[in-house]
N, CA, C and O atoms as a DFTB+ gen file, in Angstrom:
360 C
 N C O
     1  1     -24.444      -4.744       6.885
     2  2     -24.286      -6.162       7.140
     3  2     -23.556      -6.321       8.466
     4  3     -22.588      -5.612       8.738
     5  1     -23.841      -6.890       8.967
     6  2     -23.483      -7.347      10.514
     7  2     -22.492      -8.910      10.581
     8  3     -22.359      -9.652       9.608
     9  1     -21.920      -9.141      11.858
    10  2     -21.071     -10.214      11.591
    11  2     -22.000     -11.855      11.651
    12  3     -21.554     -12.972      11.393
    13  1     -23.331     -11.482      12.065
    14  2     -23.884     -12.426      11.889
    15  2     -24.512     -12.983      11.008
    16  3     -24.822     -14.171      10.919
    17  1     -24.851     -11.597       9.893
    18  2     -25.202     -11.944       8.595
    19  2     -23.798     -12.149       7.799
    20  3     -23.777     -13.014       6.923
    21  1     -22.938     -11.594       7.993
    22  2     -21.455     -12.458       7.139
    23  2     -21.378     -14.008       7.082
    24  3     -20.955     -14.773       6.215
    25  1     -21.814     -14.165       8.044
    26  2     -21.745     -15.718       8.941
    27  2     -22.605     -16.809       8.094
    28  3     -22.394     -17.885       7.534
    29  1     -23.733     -15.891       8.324
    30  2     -24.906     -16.615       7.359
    31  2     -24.754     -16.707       5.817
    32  3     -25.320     -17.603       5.190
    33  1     -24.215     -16.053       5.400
    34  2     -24.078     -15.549       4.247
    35  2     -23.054     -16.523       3.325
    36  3     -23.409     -16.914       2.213
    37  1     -21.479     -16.941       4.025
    38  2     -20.433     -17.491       4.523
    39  2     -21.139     -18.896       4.049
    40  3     -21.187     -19.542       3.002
    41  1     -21.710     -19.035       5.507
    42  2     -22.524     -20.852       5.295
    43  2     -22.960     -20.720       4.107
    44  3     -22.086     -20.982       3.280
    45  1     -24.194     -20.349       3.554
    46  2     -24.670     -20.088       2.598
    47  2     -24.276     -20.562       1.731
    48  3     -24.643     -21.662       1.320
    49  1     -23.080     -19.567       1.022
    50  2     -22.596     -19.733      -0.409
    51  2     -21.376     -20.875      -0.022
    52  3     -21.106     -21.462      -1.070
    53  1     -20.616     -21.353       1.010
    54  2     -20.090     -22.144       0.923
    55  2     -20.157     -23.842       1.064
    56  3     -19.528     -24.826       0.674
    57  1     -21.403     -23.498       1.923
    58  2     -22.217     -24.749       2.036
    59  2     -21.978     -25.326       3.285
    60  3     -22.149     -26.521       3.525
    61  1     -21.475     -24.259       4.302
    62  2     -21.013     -24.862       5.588
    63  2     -21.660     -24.637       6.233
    64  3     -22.414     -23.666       6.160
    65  1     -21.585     -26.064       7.790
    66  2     -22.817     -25.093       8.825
    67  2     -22.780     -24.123       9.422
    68  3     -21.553     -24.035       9.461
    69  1     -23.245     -22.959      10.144
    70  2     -23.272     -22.510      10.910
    71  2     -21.930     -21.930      11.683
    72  3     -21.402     -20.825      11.805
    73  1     -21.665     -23.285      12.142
    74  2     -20.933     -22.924      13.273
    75  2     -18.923     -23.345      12.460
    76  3     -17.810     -23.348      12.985
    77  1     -19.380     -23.604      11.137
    78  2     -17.939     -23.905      10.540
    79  2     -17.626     -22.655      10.245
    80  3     -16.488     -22.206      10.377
    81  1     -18.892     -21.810       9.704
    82  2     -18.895     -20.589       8.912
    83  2     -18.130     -19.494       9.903
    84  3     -17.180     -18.802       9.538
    85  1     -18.728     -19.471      11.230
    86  2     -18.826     -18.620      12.458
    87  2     -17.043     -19.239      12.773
    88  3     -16.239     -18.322      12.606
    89  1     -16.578     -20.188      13.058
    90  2     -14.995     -20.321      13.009
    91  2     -14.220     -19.728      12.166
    92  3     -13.141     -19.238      12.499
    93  1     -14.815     -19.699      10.644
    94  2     -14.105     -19.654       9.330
    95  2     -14.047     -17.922       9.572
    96  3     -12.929     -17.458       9.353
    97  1     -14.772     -17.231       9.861
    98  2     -14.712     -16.081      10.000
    99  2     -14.148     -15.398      10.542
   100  3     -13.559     -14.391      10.148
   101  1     -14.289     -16.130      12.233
   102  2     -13.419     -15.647      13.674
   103  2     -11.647     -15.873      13.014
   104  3     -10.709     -15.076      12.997
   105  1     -11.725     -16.927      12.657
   106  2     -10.438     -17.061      12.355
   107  2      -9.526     -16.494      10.985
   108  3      -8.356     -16.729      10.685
   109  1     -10.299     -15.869      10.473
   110  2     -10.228     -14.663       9.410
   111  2      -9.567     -13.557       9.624
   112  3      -8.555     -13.037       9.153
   113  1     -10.818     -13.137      10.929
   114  2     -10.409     -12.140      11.527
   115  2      -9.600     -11.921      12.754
   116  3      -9.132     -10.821      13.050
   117  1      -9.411     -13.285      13.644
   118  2      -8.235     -13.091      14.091
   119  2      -7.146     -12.850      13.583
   120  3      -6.448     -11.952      14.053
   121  1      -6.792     -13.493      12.645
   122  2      -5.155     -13.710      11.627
   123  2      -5.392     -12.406      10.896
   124  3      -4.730     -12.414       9.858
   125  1      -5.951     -11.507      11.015
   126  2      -5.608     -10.299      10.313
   127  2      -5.348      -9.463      11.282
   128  3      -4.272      -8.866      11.239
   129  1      -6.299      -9.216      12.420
   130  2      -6.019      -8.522      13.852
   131  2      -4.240      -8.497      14.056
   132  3      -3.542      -7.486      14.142
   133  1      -3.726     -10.126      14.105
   134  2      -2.539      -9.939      14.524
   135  2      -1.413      -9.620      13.475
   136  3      -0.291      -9.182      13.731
   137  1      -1.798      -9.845      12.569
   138  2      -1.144      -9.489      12.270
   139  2      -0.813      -7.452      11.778
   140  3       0.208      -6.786      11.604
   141  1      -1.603      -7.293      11.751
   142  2      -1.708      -6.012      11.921
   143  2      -1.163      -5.088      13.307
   144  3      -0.688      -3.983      13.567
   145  1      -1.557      -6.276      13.940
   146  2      -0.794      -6.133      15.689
   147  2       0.720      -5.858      15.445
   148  3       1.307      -4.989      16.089
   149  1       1.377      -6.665      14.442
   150  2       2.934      -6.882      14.140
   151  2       3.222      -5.691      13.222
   152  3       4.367      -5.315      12.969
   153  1       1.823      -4.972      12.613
   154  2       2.853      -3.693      11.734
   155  2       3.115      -4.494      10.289
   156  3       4.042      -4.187       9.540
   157  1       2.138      -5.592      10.000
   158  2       2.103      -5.601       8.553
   159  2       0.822      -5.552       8.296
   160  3      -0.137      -5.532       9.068
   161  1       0.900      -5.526       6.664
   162  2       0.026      -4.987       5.655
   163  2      -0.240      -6.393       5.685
   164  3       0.591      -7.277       5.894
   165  1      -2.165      -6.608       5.330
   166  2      -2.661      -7.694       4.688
   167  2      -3.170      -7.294       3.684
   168  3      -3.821      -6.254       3.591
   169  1      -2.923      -8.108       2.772
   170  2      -3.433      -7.868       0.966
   171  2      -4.251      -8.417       1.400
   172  3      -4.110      -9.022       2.462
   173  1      -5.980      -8.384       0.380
   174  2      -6.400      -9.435      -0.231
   175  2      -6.838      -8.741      -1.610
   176  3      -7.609      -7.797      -1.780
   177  1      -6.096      -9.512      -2.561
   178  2      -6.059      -9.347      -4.072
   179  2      -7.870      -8.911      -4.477
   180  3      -8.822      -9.573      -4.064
   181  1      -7.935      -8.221      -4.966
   182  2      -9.406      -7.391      -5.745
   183  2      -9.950      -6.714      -4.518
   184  3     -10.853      -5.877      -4.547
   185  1      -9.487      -7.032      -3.707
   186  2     -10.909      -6.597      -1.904
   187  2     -10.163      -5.011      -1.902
   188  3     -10.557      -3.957      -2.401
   189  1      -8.839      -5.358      -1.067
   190  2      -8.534      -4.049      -0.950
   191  2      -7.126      -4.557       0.528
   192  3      -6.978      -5.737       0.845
   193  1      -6.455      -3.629       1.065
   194  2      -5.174      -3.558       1.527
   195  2      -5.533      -3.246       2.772
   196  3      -6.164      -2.190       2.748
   197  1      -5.425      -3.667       3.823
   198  2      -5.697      -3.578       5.332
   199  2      -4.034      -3.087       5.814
   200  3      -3.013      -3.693       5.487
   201  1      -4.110      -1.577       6.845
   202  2      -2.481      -1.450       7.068
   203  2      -2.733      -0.882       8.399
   204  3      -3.820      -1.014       8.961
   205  1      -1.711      -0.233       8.922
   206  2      -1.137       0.434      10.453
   207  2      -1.050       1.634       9.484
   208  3      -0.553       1.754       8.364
   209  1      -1.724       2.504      10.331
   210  2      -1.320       4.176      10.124
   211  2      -0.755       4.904      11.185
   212  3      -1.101       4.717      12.352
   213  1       0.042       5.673      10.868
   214  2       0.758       6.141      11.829
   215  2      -0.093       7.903      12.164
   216  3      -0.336       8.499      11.115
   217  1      -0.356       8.387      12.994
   218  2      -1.154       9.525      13.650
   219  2       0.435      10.654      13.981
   220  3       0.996      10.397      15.047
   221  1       0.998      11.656      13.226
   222  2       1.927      12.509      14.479
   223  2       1.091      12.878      15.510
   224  3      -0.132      12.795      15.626
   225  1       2.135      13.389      16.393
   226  2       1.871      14.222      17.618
   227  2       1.325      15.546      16.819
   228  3       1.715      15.761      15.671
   229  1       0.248      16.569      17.590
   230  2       0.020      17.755      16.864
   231  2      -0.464      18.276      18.049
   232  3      -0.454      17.746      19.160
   233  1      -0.894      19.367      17.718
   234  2      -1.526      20.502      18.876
   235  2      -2.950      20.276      18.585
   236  3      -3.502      19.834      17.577
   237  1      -3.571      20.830      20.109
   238  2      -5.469      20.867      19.480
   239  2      -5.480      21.477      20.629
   240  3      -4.512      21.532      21.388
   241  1      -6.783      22.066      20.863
   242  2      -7.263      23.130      21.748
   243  2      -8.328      22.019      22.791
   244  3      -8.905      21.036      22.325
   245  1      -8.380      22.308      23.765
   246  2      -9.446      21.980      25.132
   247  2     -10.501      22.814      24.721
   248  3     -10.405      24.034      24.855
   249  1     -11.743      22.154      24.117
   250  2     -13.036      22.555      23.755
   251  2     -13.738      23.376      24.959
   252  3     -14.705      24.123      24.812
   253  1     -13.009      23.075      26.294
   254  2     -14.149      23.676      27.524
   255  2     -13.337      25.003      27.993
   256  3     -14.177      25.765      28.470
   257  1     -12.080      25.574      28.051
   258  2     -11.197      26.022      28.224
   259  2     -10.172      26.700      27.101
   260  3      -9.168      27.376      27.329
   261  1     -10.560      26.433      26.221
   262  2      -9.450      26.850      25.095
   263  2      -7.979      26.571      25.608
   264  3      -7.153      27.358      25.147
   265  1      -7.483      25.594      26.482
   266  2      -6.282      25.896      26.323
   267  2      -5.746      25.144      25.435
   268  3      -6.425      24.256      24.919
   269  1      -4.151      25.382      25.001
   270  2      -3.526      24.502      23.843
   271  2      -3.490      23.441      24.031
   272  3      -3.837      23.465      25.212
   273  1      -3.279      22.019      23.724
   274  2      -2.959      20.805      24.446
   275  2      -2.359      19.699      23.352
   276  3      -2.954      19.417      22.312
   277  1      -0.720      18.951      23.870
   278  2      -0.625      18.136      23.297
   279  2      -1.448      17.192      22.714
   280  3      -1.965      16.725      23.729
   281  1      -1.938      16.578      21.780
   282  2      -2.033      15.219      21.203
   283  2      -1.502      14.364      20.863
   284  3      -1.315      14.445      19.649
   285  1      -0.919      13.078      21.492
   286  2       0.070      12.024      21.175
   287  2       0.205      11.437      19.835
   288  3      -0.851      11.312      19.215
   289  1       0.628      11.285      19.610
   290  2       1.631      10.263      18.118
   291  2      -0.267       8.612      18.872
   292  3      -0.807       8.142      19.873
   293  1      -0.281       8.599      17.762
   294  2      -1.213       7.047      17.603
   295  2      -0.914       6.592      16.267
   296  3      -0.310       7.124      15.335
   297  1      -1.874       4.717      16.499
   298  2      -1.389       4.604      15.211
   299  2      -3.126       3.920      15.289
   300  3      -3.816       3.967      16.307
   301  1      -3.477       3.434      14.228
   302  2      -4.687       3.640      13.354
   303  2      -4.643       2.567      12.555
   304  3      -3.775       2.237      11.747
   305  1      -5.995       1.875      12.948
   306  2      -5.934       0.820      11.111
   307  2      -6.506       1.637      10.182
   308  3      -7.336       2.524      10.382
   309  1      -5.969       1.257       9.062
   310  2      -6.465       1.670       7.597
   311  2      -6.785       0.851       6.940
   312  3      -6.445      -0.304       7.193
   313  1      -7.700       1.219       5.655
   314  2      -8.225       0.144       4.854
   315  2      -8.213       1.164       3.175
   316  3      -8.581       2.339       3.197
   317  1      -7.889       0.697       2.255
   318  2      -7.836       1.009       1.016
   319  2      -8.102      -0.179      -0.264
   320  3      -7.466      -1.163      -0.638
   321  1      -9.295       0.429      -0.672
   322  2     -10.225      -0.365      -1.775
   323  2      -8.989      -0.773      -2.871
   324  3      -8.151       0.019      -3.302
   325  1      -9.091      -2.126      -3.188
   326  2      -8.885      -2.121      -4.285
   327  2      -9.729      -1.592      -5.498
   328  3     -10.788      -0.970      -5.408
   329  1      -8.817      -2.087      -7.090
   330  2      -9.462      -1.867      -8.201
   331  2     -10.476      -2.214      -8.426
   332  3     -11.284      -1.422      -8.913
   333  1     -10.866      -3.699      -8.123
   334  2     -11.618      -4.072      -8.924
   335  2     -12.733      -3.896      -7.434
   336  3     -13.621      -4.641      -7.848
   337  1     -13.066      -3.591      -6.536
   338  2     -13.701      -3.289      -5.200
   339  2     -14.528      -1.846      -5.701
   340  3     -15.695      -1.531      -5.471
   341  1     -13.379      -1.036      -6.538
   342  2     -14.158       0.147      -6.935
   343  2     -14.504       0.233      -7.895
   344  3     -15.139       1.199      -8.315
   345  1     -14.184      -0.772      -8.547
   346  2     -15.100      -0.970     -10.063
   347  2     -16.368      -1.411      -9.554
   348  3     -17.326      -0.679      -9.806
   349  1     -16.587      -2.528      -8.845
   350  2     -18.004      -3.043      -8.475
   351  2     -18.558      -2.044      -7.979
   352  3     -19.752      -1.997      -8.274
   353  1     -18.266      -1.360      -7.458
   354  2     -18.872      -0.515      -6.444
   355  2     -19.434       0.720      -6.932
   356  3     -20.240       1.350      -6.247
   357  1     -18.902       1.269      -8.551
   358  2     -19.419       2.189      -8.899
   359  2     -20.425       1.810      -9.883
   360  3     -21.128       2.672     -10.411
């Protein structure tokens, strides 16, 4: 599914047009972006837990060269199913 079929999909079952659906969405997904930007967790109850992961620093090798080479500390979104997400789902 693509963000344009969310969109459609969105209108659809909610009964909005188009372009309410296509706001309702953007603005979904902005307010989760930032906040995730800030280093919190967004619930949404049955869906599943949107978070910041933290990456250590580790070693890894230069694929062309073998030499050793730092890898920096990153951080990472995560996503973890809820219950009832993996009940439907199985």
């Amino acid at each position: 599914m693509t963000k344009a079929d969310l969109i459609a999909q969105v209108a659809k079952k909610a009964g909005l047009t188009s372009k309410a659906a296509k706001d309702s969405v953007n603005a979904i997904f902005t307010s989760m972006t930032d906040a995730l930007k800030r280093g919190e967790k967004v619930v949404v109850t049955g869906f599943g837990t949107f978070m910041v992961r933290k990456r250590a620093t580790r070693k890894g090798r230069n694929p062309q060269t073998g030499a050793e080479i730092q890898i920096p500390a990153t951080k990472t979104p995560g996503f973890t199913a809820g219950k009832s997400l993996k009940r439907v789902i199985k």
